[in-house]
Structure formats: C-alpha cells, structure tokens
Legacy VTK file of the C-alpha trace (Angstrom):
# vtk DataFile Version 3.0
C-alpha trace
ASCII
DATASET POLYDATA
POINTS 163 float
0.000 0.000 0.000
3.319 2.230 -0.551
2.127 3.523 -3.729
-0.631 5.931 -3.722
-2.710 8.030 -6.256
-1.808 11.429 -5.157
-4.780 13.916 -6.715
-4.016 17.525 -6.201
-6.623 20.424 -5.617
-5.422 21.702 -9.508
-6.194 18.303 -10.936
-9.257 18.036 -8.840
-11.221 20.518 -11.047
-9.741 18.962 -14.148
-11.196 15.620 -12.926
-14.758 17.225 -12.212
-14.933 19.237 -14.958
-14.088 15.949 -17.222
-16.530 13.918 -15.606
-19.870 16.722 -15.906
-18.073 16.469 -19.901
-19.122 12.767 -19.546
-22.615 12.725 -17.701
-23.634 16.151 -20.348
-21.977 13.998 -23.719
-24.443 11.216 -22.290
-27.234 13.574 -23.055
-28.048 12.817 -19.311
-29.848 15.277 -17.174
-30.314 14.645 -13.774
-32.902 16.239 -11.747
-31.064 15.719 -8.485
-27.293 15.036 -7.477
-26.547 12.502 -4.988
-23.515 13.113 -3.539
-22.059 10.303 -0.847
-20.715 11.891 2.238
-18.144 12.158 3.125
-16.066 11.915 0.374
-18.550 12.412 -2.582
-19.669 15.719 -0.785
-17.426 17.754 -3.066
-17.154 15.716 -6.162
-21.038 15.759 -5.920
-21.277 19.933 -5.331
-18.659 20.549 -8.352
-20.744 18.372 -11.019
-23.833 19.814 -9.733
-22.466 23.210 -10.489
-20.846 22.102 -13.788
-24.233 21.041 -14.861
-26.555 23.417 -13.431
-28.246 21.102 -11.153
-29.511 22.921 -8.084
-31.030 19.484 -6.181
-28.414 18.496 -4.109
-29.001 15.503 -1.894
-26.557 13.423 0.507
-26.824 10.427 2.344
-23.953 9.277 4.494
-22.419 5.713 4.493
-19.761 5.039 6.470
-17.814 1.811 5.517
-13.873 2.798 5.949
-12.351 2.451 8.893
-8.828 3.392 8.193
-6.182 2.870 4.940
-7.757 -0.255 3.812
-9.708 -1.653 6.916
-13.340 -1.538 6.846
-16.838 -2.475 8.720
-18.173 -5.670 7.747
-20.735 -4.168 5.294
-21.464 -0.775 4.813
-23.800 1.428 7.062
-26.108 4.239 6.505
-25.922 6.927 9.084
-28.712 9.642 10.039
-30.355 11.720 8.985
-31.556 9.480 6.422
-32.774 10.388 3.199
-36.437 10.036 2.230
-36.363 8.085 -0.950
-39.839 9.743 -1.819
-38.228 12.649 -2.801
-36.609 10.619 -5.425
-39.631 9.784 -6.778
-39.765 9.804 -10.509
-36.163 11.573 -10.992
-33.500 11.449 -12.825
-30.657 10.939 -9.922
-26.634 11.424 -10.612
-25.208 9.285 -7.336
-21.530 10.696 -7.084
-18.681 9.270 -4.795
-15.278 10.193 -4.902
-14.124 6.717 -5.529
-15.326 3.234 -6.357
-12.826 0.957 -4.547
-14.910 -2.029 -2.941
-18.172 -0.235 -4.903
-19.811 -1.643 -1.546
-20.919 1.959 -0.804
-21.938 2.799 -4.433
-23.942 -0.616 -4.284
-25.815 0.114 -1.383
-27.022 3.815 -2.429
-28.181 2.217 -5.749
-30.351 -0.154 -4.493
-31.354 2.267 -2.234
-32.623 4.415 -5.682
-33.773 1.646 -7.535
-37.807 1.460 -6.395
-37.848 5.043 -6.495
-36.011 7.017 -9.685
-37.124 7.326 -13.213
-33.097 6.778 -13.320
-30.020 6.759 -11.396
-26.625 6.643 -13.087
-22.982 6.742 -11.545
-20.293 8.992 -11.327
-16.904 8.532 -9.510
-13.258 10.306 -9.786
-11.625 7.010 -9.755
-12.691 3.031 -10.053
-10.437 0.389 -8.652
-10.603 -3.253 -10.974
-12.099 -4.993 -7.822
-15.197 -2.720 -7.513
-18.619 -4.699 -7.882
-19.711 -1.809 -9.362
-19.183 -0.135 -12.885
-20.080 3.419 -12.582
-21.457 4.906 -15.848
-18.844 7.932 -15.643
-15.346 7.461 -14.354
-12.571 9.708 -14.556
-9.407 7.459 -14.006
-8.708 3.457 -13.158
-6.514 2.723 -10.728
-5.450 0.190 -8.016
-3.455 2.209 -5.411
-4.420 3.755 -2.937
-6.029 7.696 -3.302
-4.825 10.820 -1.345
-7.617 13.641 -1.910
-7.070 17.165 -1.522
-9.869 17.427 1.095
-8.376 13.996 3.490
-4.430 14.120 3.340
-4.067 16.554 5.557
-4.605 15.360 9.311
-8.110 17.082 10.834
-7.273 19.687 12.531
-9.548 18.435 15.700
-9.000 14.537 15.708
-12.444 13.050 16.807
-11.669 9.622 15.101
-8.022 9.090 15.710
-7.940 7.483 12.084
-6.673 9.173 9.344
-7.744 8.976 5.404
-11.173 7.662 6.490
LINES 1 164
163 0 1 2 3 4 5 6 7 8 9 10 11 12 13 14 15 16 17 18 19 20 21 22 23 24 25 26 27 28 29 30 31 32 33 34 35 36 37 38 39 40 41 42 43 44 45 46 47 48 49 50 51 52 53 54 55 56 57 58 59 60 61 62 63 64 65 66 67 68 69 70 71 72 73 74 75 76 77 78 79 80 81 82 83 84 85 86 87 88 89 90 91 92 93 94 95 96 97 98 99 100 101 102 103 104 105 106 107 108 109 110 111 112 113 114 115 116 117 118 119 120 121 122 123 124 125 126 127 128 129 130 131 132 133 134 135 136 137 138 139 140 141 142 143 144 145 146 147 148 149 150 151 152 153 154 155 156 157 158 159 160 161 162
C-alpha cells in the first residue's frame, strides 16, 4: 500500500470538470445530485455546479475504517434520506471513488424502487469494484490521497486518518 494516487486540488477541477463532460456527452440530465458523504460531498457539489443542477441531496455511508480496513458491510448513518423525494427523478449518485463499490452498491439499491433513473459517477474506479459506474474519470489500483483527506483534521475526533 506504498504507492498511492496522489490527486491535487489543480487536478481536482480537471477531474470534475471531465466527468460533468461525460454525464452532459451522455445527453443525461439529472434532476437531483446525490452526492455520498463524506467523500462524494465535493465531487457531488462541483458536477452539480458544472451542470446546473440545483437538487443536491446526501446520504452518508460510512464503511472505511482506516487505509484499507473496513466495517463488515457498509452502514447508513442519520439523517436518512427520504427516498420519496426521489420519486420519478433522474438521480446522478456521485462518490469520490469506487474501490470495494460496496458503498456505491448500497445507495443504488437504495434508488432503484424510487427514480425514473439513477446513473454513476466517480473520480476514480479500482478493478475490484462490484460496481461499474457509468462515468469514471481514471482506473486505478493504489491507494487515493484527496485534496480534502491528506491533511490530518485539525480536531481529531476519530483518531484514524484517510477515512
């Protein structure tokens, strides 16, 4: 686990920008973003402003634990999101990165009864994700530092870092 994807805050827009390129070339519209929190929080925020979208949703899932531990399945955490307000819509579900695609997995099938359509979007997808998203930016198997988690937090409430 040496190696790492390093993404800087200057390649972070490139990313972002590249990936609304994808979802708008897809003549996809969405009616809401989904953005996973934590890490999808800003992904999700940037494509909704890249392609005008001004329904932005979250629902947290916590399944990391640490640099490549996790929980045995991964957990939605309140508040919770009330699908009904999904109903009928065309939903974007955006993650910064599909490594396990555990947490991707679970946010779909939490869509699936409810949206006219829900379609993927990630930064990066790792080879062993049981997901495909339908937009990716990069492939990779290392390891990711984002700009917004390799910095320590500044009040350390988990004692784990890059979770």
């Amino acid at each position: 686990m040496d190696e790492r994807e390093t993404l800087t805050w200057e390649t972070y827009g490139v990313a972002v920008r590249e990936l609304a390129q994808q979802v708008a070339d897809a003549d996809f519209v969405p009616d809401v973003v989904l953005g996973i929190a934590r890490g999808g929080l800003i992904p999700a925020g940037s494509i909704a402003y890249a392609l005008d979208c001004k329904n932005l949703f979250t629902m947290t899932v916590e399944f990391y634990t640490g640099v490549g531990t996790t929980l045995e399945v991964p957990t939605m955490l309140p508040p919770f999101l009330d699908a009904s307000e999904l109903d009928d819509a065309r939903v974007l579900i955006v993650d910064d990165v599909a490594d396990s695609g555990k947490t991707l997995e679970m946010v779909v099938d939490f869509c699936r009864d409810h949206v006219a359509e829900a379609r993927t979007a990630v930064i990066y997808e790792k080879p062993r994700s049981v997901v495909r998203g339908d937009f990716v930016w990069k492939h990779t198997d290392r390891w990711i530092n984002f700009p917004w988690s390799t910095l320590p937090a500044i009040t350390d409430r988990s004692g784990v870092r890059d979770a």
